[in-house]
C-alpha positions as CSV (number, residue, x, y, z in Angstrom):
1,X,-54.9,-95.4,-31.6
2,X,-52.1,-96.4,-29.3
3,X,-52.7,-99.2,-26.8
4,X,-53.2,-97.8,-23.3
5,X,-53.5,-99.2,-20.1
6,X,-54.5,-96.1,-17.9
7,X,-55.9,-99.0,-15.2
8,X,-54.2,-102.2,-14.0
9,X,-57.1,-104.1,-12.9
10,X,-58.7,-107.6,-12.3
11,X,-62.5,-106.6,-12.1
12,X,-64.6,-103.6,-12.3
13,X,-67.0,-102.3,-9.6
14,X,-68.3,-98.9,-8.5
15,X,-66.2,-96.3,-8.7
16,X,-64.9,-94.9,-5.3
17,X,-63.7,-91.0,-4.3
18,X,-61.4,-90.4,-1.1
19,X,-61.0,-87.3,0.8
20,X,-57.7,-86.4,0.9
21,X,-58.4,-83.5,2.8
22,X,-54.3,-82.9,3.5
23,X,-53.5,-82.1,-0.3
24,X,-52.3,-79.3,-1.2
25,X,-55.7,-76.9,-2.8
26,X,-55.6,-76.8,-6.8
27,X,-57.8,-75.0,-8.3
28,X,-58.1,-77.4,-11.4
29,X,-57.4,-80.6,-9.4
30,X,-60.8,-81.7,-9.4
31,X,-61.5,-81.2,-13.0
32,X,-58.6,-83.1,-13.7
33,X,-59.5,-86.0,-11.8
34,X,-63.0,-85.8,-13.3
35,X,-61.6,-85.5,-16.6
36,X,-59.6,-89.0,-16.3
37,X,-62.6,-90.9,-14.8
38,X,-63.8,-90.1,-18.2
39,X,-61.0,-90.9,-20.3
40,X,-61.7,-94.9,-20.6
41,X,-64.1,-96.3,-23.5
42,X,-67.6,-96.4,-23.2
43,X,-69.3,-99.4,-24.1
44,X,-69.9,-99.9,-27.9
45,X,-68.1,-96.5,-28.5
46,X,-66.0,-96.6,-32.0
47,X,-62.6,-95.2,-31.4
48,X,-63.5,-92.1,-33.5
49,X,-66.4,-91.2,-31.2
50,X,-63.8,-91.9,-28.3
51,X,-61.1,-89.5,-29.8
52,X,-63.4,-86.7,-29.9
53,X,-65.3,-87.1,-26.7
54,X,-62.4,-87.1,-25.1
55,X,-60.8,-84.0,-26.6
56,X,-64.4,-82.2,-26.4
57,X,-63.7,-82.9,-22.2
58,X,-60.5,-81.9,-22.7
59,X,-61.6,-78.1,-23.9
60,X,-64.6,-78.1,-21.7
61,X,-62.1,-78.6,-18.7
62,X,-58.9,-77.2,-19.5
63,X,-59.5,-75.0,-22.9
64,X,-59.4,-71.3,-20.4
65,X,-56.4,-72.2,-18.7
66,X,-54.6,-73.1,-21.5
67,X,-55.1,-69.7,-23.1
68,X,-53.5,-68.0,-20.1
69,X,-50.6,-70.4,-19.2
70,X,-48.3,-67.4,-18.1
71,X,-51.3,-66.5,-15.2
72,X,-52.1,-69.7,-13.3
73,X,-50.1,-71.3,-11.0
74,X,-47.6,-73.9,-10.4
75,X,-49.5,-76.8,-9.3
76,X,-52.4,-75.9,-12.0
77,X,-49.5,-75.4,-15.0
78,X,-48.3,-79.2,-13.9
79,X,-52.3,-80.1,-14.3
80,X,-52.6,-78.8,-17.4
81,X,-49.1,-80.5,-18.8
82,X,-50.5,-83.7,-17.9
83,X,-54.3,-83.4,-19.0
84,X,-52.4,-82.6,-22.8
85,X,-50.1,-85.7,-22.4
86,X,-52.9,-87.4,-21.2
87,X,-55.0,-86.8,-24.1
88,X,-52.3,-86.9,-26.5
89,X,-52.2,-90.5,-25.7
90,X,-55.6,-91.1,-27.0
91,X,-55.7,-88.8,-30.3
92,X,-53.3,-88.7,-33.2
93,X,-53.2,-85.3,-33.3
94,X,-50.0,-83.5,-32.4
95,X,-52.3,-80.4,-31.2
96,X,-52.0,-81.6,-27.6
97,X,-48.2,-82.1,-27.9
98,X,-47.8,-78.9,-28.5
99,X,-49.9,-77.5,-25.7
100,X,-47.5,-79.8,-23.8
101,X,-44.5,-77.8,-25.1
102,X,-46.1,-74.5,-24.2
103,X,-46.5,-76.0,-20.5
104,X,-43.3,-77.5,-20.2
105,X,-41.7,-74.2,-21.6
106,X,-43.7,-72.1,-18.7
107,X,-42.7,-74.3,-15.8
108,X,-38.9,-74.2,-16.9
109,X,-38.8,-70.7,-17.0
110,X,-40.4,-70.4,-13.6
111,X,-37.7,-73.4,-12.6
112,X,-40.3,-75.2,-11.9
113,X,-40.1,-78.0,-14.6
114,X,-38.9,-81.3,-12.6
115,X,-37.5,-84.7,-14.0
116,X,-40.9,-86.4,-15.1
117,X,-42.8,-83.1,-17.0
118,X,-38.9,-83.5,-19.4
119,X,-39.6,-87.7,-19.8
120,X,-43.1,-87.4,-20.6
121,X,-42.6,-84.5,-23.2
122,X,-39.6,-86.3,-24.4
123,X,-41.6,-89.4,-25.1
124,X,-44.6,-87.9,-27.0
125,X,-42.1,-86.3,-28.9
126,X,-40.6,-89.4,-29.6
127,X,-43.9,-91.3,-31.0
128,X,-44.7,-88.8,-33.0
129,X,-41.2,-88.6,-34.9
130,X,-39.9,-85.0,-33.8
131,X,-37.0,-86.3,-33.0
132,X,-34.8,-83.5,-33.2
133,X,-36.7,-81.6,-30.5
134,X,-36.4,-84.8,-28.7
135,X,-32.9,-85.0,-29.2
136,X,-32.2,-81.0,-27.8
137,X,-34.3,-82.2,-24.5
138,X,-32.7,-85.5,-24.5
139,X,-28.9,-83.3,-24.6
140,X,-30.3,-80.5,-22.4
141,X,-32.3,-82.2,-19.8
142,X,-31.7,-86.0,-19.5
143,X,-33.4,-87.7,-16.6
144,X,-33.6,-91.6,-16.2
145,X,-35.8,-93.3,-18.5
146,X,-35.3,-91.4,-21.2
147,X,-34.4,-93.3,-23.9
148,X,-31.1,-92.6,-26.6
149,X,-32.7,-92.1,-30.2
150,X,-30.6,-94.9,-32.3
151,X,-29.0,-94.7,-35.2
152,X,-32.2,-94.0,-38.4
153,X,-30.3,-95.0,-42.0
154,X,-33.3,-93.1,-44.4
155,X,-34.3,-95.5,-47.5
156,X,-37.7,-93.7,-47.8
157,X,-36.2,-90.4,-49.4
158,X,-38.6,-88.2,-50.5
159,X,-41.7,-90.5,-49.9
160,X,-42.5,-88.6,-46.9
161,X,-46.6,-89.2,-47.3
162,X,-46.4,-93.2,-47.8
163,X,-46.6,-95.9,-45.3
164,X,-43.3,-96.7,-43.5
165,X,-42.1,-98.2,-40.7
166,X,-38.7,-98.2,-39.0
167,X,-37.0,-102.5,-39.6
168,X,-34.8,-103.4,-36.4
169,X,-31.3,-104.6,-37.1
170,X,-29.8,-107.4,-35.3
171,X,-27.2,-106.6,-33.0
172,X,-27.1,-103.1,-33.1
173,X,-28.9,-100.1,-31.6
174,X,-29.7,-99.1,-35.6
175,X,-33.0,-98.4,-37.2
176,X,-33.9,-99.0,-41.4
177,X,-36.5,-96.2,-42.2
178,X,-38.3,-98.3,-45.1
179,X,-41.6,-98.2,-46.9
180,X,-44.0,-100.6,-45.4
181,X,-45.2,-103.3,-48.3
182,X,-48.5,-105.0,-47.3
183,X,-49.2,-108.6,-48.3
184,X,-51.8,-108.5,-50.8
185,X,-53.0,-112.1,-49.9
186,X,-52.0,-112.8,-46.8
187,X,-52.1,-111.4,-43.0
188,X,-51.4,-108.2,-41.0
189,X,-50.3,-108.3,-37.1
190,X,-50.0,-105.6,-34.9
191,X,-48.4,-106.8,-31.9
192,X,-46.3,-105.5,-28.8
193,X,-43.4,-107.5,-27.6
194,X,-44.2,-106.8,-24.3
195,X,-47.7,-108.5,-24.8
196,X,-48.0,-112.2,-23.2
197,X,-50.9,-112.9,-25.1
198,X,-49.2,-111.7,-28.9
199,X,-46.2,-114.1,-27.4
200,X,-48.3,-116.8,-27.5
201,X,-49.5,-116.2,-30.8
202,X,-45.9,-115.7,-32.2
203,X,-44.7,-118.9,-30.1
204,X,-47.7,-120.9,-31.4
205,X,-47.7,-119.7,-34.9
206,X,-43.8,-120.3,-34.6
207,X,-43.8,-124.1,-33.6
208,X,-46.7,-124.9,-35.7
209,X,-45.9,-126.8,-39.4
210,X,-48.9,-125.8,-41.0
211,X,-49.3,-122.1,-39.7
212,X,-45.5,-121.2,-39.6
213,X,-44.4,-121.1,-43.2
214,X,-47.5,-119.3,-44.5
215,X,-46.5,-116.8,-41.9
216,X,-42.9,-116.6,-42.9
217,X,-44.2,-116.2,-46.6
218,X,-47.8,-114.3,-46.5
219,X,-47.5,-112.2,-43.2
220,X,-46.6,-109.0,-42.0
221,X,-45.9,-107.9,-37.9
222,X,-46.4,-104.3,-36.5
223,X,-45.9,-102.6,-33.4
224,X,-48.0,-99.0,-32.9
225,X,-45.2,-96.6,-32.3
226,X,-44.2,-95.8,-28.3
227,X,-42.5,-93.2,-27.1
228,X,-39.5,-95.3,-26.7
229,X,-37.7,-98.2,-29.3
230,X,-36.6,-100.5,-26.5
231,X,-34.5,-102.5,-29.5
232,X,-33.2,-105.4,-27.2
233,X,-36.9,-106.5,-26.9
234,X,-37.1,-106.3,-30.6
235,X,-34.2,-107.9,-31.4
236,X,-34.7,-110.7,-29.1
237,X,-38.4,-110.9,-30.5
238,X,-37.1,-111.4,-33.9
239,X,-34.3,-114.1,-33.3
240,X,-36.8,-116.3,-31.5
241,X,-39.7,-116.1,-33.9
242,X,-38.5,-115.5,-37.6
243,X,-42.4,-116.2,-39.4
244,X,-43.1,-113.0,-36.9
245,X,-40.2,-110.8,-37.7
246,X,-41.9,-107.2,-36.0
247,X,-41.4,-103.8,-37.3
248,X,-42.1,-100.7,-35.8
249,X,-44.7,-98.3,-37.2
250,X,-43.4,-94.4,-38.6
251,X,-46.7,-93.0,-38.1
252,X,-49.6,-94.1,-36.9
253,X,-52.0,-92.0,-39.2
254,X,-50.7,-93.6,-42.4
255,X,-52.5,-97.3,-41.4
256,X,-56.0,-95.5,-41.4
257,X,-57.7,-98.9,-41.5
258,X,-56.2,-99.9,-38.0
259,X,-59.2,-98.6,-35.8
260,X,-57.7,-100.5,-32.8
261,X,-53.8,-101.5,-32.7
262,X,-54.7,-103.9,-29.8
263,X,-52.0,-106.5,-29.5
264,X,-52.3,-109.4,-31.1
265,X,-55.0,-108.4,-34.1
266,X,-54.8,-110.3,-37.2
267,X,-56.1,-108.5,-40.5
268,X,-56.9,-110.9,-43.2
269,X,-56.6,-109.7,-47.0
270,X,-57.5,-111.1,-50.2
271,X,-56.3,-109.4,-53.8
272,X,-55.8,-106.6,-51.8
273,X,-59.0,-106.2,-49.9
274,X,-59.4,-106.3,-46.2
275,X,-62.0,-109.0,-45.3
276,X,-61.4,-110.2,-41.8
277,X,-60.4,-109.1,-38.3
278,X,-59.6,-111.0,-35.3
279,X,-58.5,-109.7,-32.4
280,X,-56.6,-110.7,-29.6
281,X,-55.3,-114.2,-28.4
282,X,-56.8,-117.3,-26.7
283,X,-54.9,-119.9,-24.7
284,X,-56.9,-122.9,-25.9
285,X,-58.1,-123.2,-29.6
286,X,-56.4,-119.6,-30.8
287,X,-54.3,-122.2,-33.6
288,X,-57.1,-123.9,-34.7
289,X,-59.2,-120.9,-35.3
290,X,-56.2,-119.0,-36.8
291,X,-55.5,-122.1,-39.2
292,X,-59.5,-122.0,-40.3
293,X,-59.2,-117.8,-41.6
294,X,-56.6,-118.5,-42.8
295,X,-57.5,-122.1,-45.3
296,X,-60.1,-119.9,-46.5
297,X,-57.4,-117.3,-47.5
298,X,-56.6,-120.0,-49.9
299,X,-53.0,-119.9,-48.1
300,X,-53.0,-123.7,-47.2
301,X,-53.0,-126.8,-49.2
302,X,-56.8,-128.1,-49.3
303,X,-55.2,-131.7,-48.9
304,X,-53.9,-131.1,-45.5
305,X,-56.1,-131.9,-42.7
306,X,-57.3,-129.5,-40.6
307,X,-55.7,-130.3,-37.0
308,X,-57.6,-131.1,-34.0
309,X,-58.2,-128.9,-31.2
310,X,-55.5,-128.8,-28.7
311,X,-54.6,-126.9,-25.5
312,X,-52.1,-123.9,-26.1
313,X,-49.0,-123.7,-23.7
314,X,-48.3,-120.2,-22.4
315,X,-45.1,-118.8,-22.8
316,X,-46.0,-115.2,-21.9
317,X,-42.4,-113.1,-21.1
318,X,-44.0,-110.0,-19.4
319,X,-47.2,-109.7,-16.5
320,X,-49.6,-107.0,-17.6
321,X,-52.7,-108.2,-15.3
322,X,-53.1,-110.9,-13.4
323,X,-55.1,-112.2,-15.7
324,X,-52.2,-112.6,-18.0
325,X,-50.4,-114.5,-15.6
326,X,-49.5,-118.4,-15.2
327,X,-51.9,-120.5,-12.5
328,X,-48.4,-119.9,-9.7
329,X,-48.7,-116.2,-10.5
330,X,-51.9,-115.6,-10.5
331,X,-52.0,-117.9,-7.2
332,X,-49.5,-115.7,-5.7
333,X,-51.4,-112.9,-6.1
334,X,-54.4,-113.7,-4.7
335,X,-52.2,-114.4,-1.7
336,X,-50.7,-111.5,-1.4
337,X,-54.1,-110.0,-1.5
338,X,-55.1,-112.0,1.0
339,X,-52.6,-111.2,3.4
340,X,-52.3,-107.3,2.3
341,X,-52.7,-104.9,5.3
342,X,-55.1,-102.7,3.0
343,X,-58.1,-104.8,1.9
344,X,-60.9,-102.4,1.7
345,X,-61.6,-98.3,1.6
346,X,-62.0,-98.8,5.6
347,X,-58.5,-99.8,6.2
348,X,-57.3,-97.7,3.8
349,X,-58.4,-94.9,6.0
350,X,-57.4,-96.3,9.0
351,X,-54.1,-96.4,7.7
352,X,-53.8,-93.2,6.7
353,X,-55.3,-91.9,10.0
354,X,-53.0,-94.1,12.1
355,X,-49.6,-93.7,10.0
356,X,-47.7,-90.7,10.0
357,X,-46.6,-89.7,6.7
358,X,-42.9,-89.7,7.4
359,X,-43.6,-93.8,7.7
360,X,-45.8,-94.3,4.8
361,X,-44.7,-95.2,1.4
362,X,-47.7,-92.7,-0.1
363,X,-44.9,-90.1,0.6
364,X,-43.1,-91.3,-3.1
365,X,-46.0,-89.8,-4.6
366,X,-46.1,-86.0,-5.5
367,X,-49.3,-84.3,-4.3
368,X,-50.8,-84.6,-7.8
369,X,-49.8,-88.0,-8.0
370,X,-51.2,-89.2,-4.7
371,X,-54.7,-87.5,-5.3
372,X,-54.6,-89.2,-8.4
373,X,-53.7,-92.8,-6.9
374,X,-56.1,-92.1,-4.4
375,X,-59.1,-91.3,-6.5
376,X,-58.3,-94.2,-8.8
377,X,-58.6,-97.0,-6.4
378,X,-61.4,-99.7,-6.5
379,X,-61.8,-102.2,-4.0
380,X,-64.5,-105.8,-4.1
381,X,-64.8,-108.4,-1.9
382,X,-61.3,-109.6,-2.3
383,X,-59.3,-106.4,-2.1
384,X,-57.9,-103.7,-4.1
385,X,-59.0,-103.9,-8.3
386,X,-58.2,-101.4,-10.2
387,X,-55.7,-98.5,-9.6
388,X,-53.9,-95.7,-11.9
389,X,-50.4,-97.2,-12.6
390,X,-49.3,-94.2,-14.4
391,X,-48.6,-92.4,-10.8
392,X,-45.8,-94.5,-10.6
393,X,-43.7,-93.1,-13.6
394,X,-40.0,-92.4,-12.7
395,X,-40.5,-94.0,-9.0
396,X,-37.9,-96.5,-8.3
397,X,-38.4,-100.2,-8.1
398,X,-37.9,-100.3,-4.8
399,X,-40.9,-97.2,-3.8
400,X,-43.7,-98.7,-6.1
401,X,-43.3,-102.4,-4.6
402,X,-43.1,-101.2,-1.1
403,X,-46.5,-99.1,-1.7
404,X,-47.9,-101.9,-3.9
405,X,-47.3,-104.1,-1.1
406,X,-49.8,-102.2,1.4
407,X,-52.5,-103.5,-1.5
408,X,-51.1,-107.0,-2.1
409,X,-50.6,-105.8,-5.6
410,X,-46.5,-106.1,-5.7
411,X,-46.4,-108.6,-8.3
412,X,-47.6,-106.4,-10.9
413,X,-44.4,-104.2,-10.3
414,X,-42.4,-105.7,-13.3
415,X,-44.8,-104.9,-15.6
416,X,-45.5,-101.1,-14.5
417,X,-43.2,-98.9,-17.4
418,X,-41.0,-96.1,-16.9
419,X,-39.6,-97.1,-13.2
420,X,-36.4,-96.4,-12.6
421,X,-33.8,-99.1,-11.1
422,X,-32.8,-98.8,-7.3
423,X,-31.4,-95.5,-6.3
424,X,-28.7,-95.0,-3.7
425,X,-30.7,-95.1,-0.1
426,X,-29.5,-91.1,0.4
427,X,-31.5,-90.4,-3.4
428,X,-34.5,-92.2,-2.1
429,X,-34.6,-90.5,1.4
430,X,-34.4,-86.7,0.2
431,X,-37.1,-87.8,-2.6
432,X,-39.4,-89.1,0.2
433,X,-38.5,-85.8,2.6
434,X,-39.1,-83.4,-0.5
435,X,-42.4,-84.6,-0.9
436,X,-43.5,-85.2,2.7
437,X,-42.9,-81.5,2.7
438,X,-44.9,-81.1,-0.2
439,X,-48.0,-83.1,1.1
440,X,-47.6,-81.5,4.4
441,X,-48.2,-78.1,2.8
């Protein structure tokens, strides 16, 4: 399963509904909204029973419009596109892809397919290697943030059915299409390169004399496959931490032992046999423990003493959550929140009673979008908690700090995927009048 972060969040309350009363009516709106409420883990829930709870809700919600794609309308056909997407994301099944296809196909020929129904298609096509239907949407409907396929030089041949994974080169936007060779003693990561905490493993693990050469020599680095390559954060991952040279996955399927390709997990095997799992990464002791799985592995001279605890530095390159963040970060945010003009569900409605929409920075968001935003939200004591980054995708920089910044929550901007860089001011004005007129509807 593919890491997902459907919520950037510090805490978890209650969940809390809004009455957007000025959206536009959509007749599947409200299923859809139910249906992502629903989309998250449930407590002790194995990632199998996940996958087919969530695709269960899926046909219980969606299953009838589906069948009739070429009856319902506009704003329901955009629904349905991203409830497939949606749970696409959470299955390994390209059923949902497909169903994505159909949608997309529908909306262009009504002309009603816009930039970010083409980049989310385009990406799914992307992980799940069809990449010559991504490359025809790629050549006939580019948008921003769509990403060129690179150059793939095929050493796997025929072996279509064994486990593969694409090797970055250095210095060039070129892929190697190899079969994947497991240590048979030794350790599996799957990691992200975007991940602060896997950076501190890699950074750790790098600068350590015990731990680094049995990971040059005994150890193996994955990341899930994405939707996009993004080689530069490869490449620069690899130059600066050789013992954790990452690959990228072919197919996610083949690795059917990898229930959960949370980043960092460490899978310990012996002759061949998968005896240990530890997941994720702690700033103090994470060596220590890391250097104990791995003496019993049989990986490190007995004669060499076991070092003592000691405090691990961070060295994290990206902010997913403020929790992730260094003490000046994280400091700065709960500043921000502090001094945020919306604090609380109250002033969230004052503010939308008080602003007109021509002023606010909610008019960046589609009507979809800002039901979505709106329903997601979760407020404490402090301020705002939890919201639905995905809302943001293809927004510039600019839009989703300014209407981050009613929240207190614009340091989190950098770490939000698929925004584009600043447009001209004349781009981001007709945006913002096209959908003022869409919201005003």
């Amino acid at each position: 399963m593919r890491a997902k972060y459907f919520w950037l969040q510090l805490a978890f309350s209650g969940a809390i509904s809004f009455n957007a009363a000025s959206a536009p009516a959509m007749t599947l709106v409200d299923d859809y909204l139910a249906f992502r409420r629903a989309i998250n883990p449930l407590p002790g829930e194995t990632v199998a029973a996940q996958e087919v709870r969530i695709q269960n809700r899926y046909d219980r919600y969606f299953r009838v419009a589906q069948s009739r794609v070429h009856k319902i309308s506009d704003a329901d056909l955009h629904i349905l596109l991203r409830a497939a997407i949606d749970t696409g994301k959470f299955t390994e099944t390209s059923r949902f892809l497909n169903q994505a296809l159909t949608d997309l196909n529908e909306l262009a020929s009504r002309g009603q397919a816009v930039d970010r129904d083409y980049l989310d298609v385009y990406q799914e096509l992307v992980h799940y290697r069809r990449l010559t239907e991504a490359k025809t949407i790629f050549r006939d409907h580019h948008v921003d943030g769509m990403e060129p396929i690179p150059t793939i030089i095929d050493q796997v041949g025929t072996l279509r059915h064994a486990r593969t994974e694409y090797q970055i080169s250095s210095g060039r936007d070129e892929l190697i299409h190899r079969l994947s060779v497991l240590p048979k003693t030794g350790i599996l990561v799957t990691a992200s390169p975007h991940c602060g905490y896997a950076v501190n493993a890699a950074h750790t693990i790098h600068n350590d004399p015990i731990l680094g050469p049995v990971f040059r020599d005994h150890s193996k680095w994955l990341a899930p496959p994405d939707g996009r390559y993004d080689l530069s954060a490869f490449q620069d991952w690899n130059n600066a931490y050789p013992e954790a040279t990452l690959s990228i996955t072919y197919r996610q399927s083949d690795w059917e032992f990898i229930k959960n390709w949370g980043s960092p997990t460490f899978y310990f095997f012996r002759n061949g046999r998968l005896i240990r799992k530890l997941e994720g990464w702690r700033q103090e002791g994470g060596g220590q423990k890391l250097e104990k799985i791995v003496r019993s592995l049989g990986l490190i001279n007995p004669s060499m003493a076991l070092r003592q605890p000691e405090k691990e530095v961070s060295h994290s390159t990206s902010v997913k959550t403020p929790d992730g963040t260094t003490n000046s970060e994280h400091n700065r945010h709960l500043i921000n929140l502090a001094t945020a003009p919306i604090k609380s569900k109250g002033d969230l409605d004052a503010y939308l009673k008080r602003t007109p929409p021509s002023e606010s920075p909610f008019l960046y968001l589609s009507p979809l979008d800002l039901k979505i935003f709106l329903d997601g939200l979760i407020f404490d004591k402090s301020g705002l908690t939890q919201f639905p980054p995905d809302v943001f995708k293809g927004l510039a920089v600019t839009q989703a700090y300014k209407l981050l910044a009613l929240f207190g929550w614009q340091l989190v901007v950098p770490s939000i995927p698929d925004l584009r860089e600043q447009d001209s001011l004349d781009t981001l004005i007709k945006s913002a009048e096209k959908n003022a007129e869409k919201n005003d509807r």
